[in-house]
C-alpha positions, 0 to 999 in steps of 0.5 A: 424220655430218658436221659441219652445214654452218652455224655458226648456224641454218638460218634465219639461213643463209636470211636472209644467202643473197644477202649475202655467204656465210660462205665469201665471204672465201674466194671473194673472193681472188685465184684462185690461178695454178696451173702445167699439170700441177695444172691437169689433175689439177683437171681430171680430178678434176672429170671423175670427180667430175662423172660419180660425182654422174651416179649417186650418191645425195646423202648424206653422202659430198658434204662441206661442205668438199667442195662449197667446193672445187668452188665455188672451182673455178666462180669460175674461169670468172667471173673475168674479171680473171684472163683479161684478165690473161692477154691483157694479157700476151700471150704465147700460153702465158698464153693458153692458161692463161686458156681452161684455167682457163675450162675449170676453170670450166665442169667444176666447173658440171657437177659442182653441176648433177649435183647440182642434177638430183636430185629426191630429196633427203634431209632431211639433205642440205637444208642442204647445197643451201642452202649451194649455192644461197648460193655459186651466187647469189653466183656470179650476183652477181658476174657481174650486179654493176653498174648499168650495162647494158652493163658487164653485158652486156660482161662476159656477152661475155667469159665462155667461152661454154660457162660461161655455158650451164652457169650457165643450166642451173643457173638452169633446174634451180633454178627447176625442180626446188628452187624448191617446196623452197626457197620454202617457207622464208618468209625465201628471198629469191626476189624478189631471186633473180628481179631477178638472173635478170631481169638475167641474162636481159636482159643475154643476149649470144647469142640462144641464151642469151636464149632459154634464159632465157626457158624458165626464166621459162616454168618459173618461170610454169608453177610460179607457175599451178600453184601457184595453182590447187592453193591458190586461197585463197592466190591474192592473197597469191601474186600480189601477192608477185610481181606487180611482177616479172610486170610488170616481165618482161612490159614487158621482153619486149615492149619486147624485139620491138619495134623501137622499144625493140631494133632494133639485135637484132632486125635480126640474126635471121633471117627466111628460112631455116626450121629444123627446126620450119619457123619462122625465127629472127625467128618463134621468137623471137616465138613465145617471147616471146608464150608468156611473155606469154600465162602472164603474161596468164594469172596477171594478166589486167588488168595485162597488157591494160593494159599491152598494149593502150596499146602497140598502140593507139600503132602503130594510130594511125601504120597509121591514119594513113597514109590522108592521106599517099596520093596518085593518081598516073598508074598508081593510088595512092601512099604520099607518104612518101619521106624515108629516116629517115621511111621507117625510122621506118615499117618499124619501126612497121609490124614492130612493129604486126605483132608486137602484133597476133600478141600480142593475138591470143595472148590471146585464150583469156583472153578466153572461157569463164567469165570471158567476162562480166566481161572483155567490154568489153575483148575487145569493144574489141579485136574492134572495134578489130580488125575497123576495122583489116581493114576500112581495110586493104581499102578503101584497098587498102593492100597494091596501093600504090605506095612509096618503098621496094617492097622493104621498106614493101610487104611490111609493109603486107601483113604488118600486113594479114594479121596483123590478119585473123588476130589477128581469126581467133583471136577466133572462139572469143569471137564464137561465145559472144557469137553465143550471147548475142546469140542470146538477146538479138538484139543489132544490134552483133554483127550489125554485127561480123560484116557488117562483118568480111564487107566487109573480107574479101570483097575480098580473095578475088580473083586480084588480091591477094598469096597471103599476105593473100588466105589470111589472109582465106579462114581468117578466112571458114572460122572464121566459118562453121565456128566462130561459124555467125551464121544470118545469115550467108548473107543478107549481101551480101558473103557473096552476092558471094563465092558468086556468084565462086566459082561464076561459070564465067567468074571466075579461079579462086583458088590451089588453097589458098584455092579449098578455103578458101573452097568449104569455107567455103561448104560449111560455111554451107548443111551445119552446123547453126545453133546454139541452134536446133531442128530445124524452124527449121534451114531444111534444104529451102532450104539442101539446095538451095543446097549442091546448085547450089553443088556443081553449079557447082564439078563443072561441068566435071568431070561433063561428062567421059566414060570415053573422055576418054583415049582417043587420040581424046579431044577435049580433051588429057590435061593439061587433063583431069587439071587438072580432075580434079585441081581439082575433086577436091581441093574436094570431098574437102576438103568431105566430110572437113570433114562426116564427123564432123558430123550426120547431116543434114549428111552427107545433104544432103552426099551427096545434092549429090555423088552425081552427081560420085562416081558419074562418079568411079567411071565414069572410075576404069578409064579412068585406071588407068594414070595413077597421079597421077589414081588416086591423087587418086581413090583419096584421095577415094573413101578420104575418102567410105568414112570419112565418108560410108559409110552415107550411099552406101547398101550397093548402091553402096559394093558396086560401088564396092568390086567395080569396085577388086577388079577393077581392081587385077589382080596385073599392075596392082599390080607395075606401080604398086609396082615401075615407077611409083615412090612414085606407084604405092605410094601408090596401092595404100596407098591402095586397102589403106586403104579396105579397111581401112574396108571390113574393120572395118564391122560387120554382114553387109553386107560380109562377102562380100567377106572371102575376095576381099580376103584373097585379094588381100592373101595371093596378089596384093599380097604375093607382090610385095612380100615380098622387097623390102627398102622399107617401102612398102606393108608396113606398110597390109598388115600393118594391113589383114590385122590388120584383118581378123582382129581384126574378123572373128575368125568368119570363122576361128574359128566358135564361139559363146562359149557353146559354148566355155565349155559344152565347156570346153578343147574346141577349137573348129571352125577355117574358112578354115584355109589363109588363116589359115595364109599370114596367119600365115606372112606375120606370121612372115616380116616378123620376119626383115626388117630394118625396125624400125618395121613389126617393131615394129607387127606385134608389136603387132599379135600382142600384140594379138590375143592380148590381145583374141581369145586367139590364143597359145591357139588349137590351130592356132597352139599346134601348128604355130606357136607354137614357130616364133615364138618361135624367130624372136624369140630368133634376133632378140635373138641377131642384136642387130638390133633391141635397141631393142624388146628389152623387148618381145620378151621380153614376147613370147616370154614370153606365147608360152611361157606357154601351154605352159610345160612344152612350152617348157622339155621340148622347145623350149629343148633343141632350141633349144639343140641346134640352135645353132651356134658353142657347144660340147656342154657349152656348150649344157649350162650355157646349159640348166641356168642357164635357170631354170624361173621363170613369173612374168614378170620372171624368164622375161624376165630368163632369156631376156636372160641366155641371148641373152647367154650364148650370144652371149658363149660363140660370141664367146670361140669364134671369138676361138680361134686354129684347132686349139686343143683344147677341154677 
């Protein structure tokens, strides 16, 4: 074995971790200069070393002395002496010496973070990763070492920057793979390693770095939760070990988005350009820093609300303020604060007030469940502090003001607005338990909340106000109703108000988004159930006839149309009609999906209000047949209604819905969506596919007369058109719709009752409707030989599945004229290489082919496979038969299968590489 890595023992190693190491002579000296050529043999040394510890185990081959050398190696890239050395010189050569020694650096980083990923370490090698933590933390000492901020900054700058993303990296493997390990030992300073890391994170010279640092203290956070609620005995004694660096880090990271403490930062993010995850820089920035806030607020709940809500409160009372500084001129209001610092001075108290606000609705999941008593009162301040906020924005009309700077003050104010009504959104989870409580208790301050909330909101449902705030206020509308359903609700007079406007012919109408908005809250007051009530005291009568005069209202104009409303005489142009059709329909389908998982006195009362509109719906579906974007929106409402509102229209009804789309998705009709109308088209008939497929998987009888008529369109109609194209469109809802039908109406092929099968044994069964099994089949087959991966990979699934759930493999049918066929296609694909990412899951396959007919496989099959394979030669085709190994079990057969796909696939490779009229032997 190695000599020990220590002289003394592991503890006294432990307690002189952050000081300065044994080896820290060593690491003290100049770093020597070394010509080019030493320079790359290091390097290329490192590079090896780097990929041998990607796949070696930790054991005794990685010296003491070893690691030493690689750690000397790391200093190369924090050695700024050496690289300014070299500029001051100034010839390019020295340059260049200093970026290659940088270059040095982050190789050896590779090689200690190849290490540090490894999970399993062996008793043995603990020390070793002592010893490395030892030379890395004093690494990161020497890198944090001064008092002054902005020496460490500077000298974060001037590091290559891919050193520095390696140093970090090591940081997030420490912190999330070893801290368990190492903070077991009581003598391991982690609160000193937590200062430098709190150094580091804050001294970040790129925005990319400070958010890499971030994610490790969320790691570190996540470690902190879990290891609390595993050992909630110890709970104080954790938390108080670490609670003045919790602190510490949460008053950081919120002076850190605020412009008052971080402006000169924060001005450099971008807020326009969204990225992948559709957020800008600004938004992601925020984003993380409010999800490390909220882990704090997890673990210390009273500290971080103390220090939060202070902070808040300062920027509440400038937005309060601004009142008196508001003055009537000609045109209507204006802010009388012109001065450009003053100006300054308010954009950025207004960013930051938005910020808090999106803060301190982050939190609000602490404020709820059981510790809902004993955090009352400060969830009870916030939510009024919140609501006052709302309210005062809407009765001074801050966001129609006039200012000095339009361009920057208007667009905050708005901001602040919308921030407060969404901050006070978040809480609808805590308004809801305390509707429950106040239930109970029929407080009069809840009542107050909610009335209040409605008049800061009910201005804002207006034409007149910026779309940002008047959404804002439409999800705050929908989370009171849906979410905290107060029984009040609808006698309060704001909420009258807004169902007066929203079903006034002669108002505005709303932008289409917040029309859904504020129809589906509507919908949602007079269709949900009061909670804490019973039944007889729901009021459903009263609410029944509401929701049908609302519903009526909205479907006005959409019920008076008629199926000739295309026609060439129409009265009205086609543009306005498809308007209607379009506005009414995308309220309405909102209304039912929002229903569909509700009670069933919900749906009924939903139902009974729709029935007229549905039925015109289905009156005017032919007229506009060949519109393929109003099919489309008729289609996703009809879709929507067979998913939540099936049992509700009655068997009669869904029946003539079902025979009037058969009838109208004739086969020209279909090639004419598919192949001349574009993805309009397809997304029509994938529509029409899906309500089949609800149609296909309802139990009962009730439906199963239209089994041979959709089969029918599915096998002889919609396939024949879109088998040889090479676009996934509508492929993939076939496929589904055709699995549909086998899985849930099996009898409809295979008839026997599972009595009689086990009474005649291996006997098979009577088989019906055999040629439509048949072309099922084949079509599963054929999709095989397509490129496209994704619908490859379902129908595979779709196989495996039908196997699993129904036997399919065993089936005479199958067993005789099929399964070799399938299994020949799955090899010919492995062969092809076309879709190696499912190569596992062929294999699986082809093995539970095979294992019904082991013995035809291995007699028959995989000779005639064999035979019939060309590029290899007659004895070839002999070794490839005698290597494949009768195995049964399935990680041989599998194992077998892959070694003959690349057997064969090597065999024909060396065959086509020989120059023309070589002599085989």
């Amino acid at each position: 074995p190695p000599p020990s890595p220590t002289s003394g023992e592991s503890g006294d190693l432990l307690s002189n971790l952050l000081q300065s190491p044994t080896s820290a002579k060593l690491l003290n000296q100049p770093i020597p200069i070394l010509d080019a050529e030493s320079e790359y043999i290091c390097s290329l040394a490192l590079e090896c070393l780097a990929h041998l510890f990607s796949w070696i185990p930790l054991s005794a081959s990685i010296t003491p002395s070893l690691l030493t050398t690689i750690f000397h190696f790391a200093r190369f890239g924090c050695d700024i002496r050496a690289r300014k050395m070299a500029s001051v010189n100034g010839s390019s050569q020295n340059c260049v010496l200093g970026q290659e020694r940088g270059r040095l650096g982050v190789l050896a980083m590779s090689c200690i973070n190849e290490l540090m990923s490894k999970n399993c370490v062996p008793m043995e090698f603990e020390e070793y990763l002592l010893r490395m933590f030892q030379q890395t933390f004093y690494l990161l000492q020497k890198i944090t070492k001064d008092n002054n901020a902005h020496t460490v900054k500077s000298r974060l700058e001037e590091l290559d920057e891919s050193y520095v993303e390696k140093f970090t990296d090591f940081l997030r493997l420490f912190v999330s793979v070893h801290l368990r390990r190492i903070e077991s030992y009581s003598q391991f300073p982690v609160v000193e390693f937590l200062t430098l890391l709190f150094k580091y994170t804050f001294h970040q010279p790129t925005h990319e770095g400070y958010f890499s640092c971030l994610d490790i203290w969320t790691l570190f956070l996540d470690y902190l939760t879990s290891k609390i609620k595993s050992r909630l005995g110890d709970k104080e004694a954790v938390l108080n070990r670490y609670e003045d660096a919790l602190v510490l880090l949460l008053t950081e990271v919120l002076n850190r988005i605020q412009f008052r403490y971080n402006q000169a930062q924060l001005e450099e993010l971008d807020d326009e350009t969204l990225d992948d995850d559709q957020q800008t820089e600004w938004q992601r920035y925020l984003r993380q820093s409010l999800e490390v806030v909220a882990k704090v607020m997890e673990l210390l709940p009273t500290h971080a609300f103390s220090t939060l809500f202070p902070v808040l409160q300062d920027n509440l009372e400038v937005y309060l303020g601004l009142q008196q500084f508001i003055v009537t001129s000609g045109s209507g209001h204006r802010l009388n604060i012109t001065a450009e610092n003053d100006c300054r001075r308010l954009h950025c108290s207004l960013r930051d007030l938005s910020s808090l606000l999106q803060a301190v609705g982050r939190l609000a999941e602490y404020f709820i469940g059981d510790v809902f008593a004993a955090r009352f009162s400060d969830a009870l301040t916030v939510v009024e502090r919140l609501v006052k906020v709302t309210l005062y924005g809407s009765q001074i009309k801050l966001y129609n003001i006039e200012t000095a700077v339009p361009s920057v003050l208007k667009p905050d104010l708005i901001d602040v607005h919308a921030q407060s009504l969404a901050a006070l959104q978040a809480y609808s989870h805590w308004l809801a338990q305390y509707c429950s409580e106040a239930h109970r208790q029929n407080t009069q301050q809840f009542v107050t909340l909610i009335s209040t909330t409605m008049d800061a909101v009910t201005p804002l449902i207006s034409t007149k106000v910026q779309d940002k705030l008047l959404l804002s206020a439409c999800h705050l509308l929908v989370s009171l109703a849906t979410t905290v359903r107060p029984v009040f609700l609808i006698s309060i007079p704001s909420v009258q108000k807004v169902f007066n406007r929203i079903t006034d012919a002669s108002a505005q109408r709303l932008i289409d988004k917040a029309q859904v908005l504020v129809c589906r809250a509507l919908s949602n007051i007079l269709l949900l159930p009061w909670p804490n009530l019973p039944e007889n005291e729901q009021q459903w009568p009263v609410r029944s006839v509401n929701h049908a005069s609302l519903i009526s209202a909205l479907s006005r104009d959409y019920r008076s149309l008629k199926p000739d409303a295309v026609a060439p005489q129409r009265k009205m142009p086609l543009d306005d009609t498809k308007v209607i059709i379009h506005q009414t329909l995308s309220v309405l389908e909102d209304i039912v999906e929002n229903i569909s998982g509700e009670s069933t006195k919900s749906r009924q009362i939903c139902y009974q209000s729709l029935q007229e509109s549905v039925q015109v719906s289905l009156a005017l579906f032919p007229a506009f047949i060949h519109q393929s974007d109003v099919t489309d929106e008729m289609l996703s409402f009809f879709l929507t209604l067979f998913r939540g509102l099936r049992v509700q229209m009655g068997v009669p009804f869904t029946e003539q819905i079902i025979q009037t789309f058969l009838n109208m998705f004739t086969r020209e009709q279909l090639a004419d969506s598919i192949l001349n109308e574009g993805s309009t088209g397809c997304r029509v008939v994938e529509k029409f596919l899906k309500i089949l497929q609800v149609v296909v998987q309802e139990p009962g009888q009730v439906f199963k007369p239209f089994l041979p008529s959709i089969i029918s369109l599915c096998m002889e109609q919609v396939y024949p058109i879109i088998a040889e194209r090479p676009s996934p469109d509508v492929k993939a809802e076939l496929f589904e719709l055709l699995f549909r039908t086998l899985h849930h109406n099996w009898r409809h092929f295979f008839k026997a009752s599972v009595l009689a099968s086990v009474q005649r044994g291996v006997a098979e069964e009577p088989m019906e409707n055999e040629p439509q099994f048949s072309a099922i089949m084949q079509a599963f087959g054929q999709s095989f030989l397509q490129p496209d991966i994704h619908l490859f990979k379902q129908n595979l699934f779709y196989l495996e599945t039908l196997n699993t759930k129904q036997k399919l493999y065993h089936k005479k049918i199958f067993r005789t004229t099929m399964l070799f066929q399938f299994v020949n296609v799955l090899l010919q694909v492995l062969l092809r290489k076309s879709h190696d990412l499912l190569q596992e899951e062929i294999g699986v396959a082809v093995y539970n082919m095979a294992s019904v007919d082991f013995d035809g496989f291995f007699a028959a099959f995989l000779p005639e496979f064999l035979s019939s394979c060309d590029g290899v030669d007659a004895n070839q085709k002999n070794v490839l038969g005698r290597n494949f190994k009768m195995d049964r079990d399935l990680p041989s057969f599998t194992q077998n299968v892959h070694r003959l796909v690349n057997d064969l696939r090597y065999y024909r490779l060396c065959n086509d590489s020989l120059p023309p009229g070589t002599v085989k032997l």
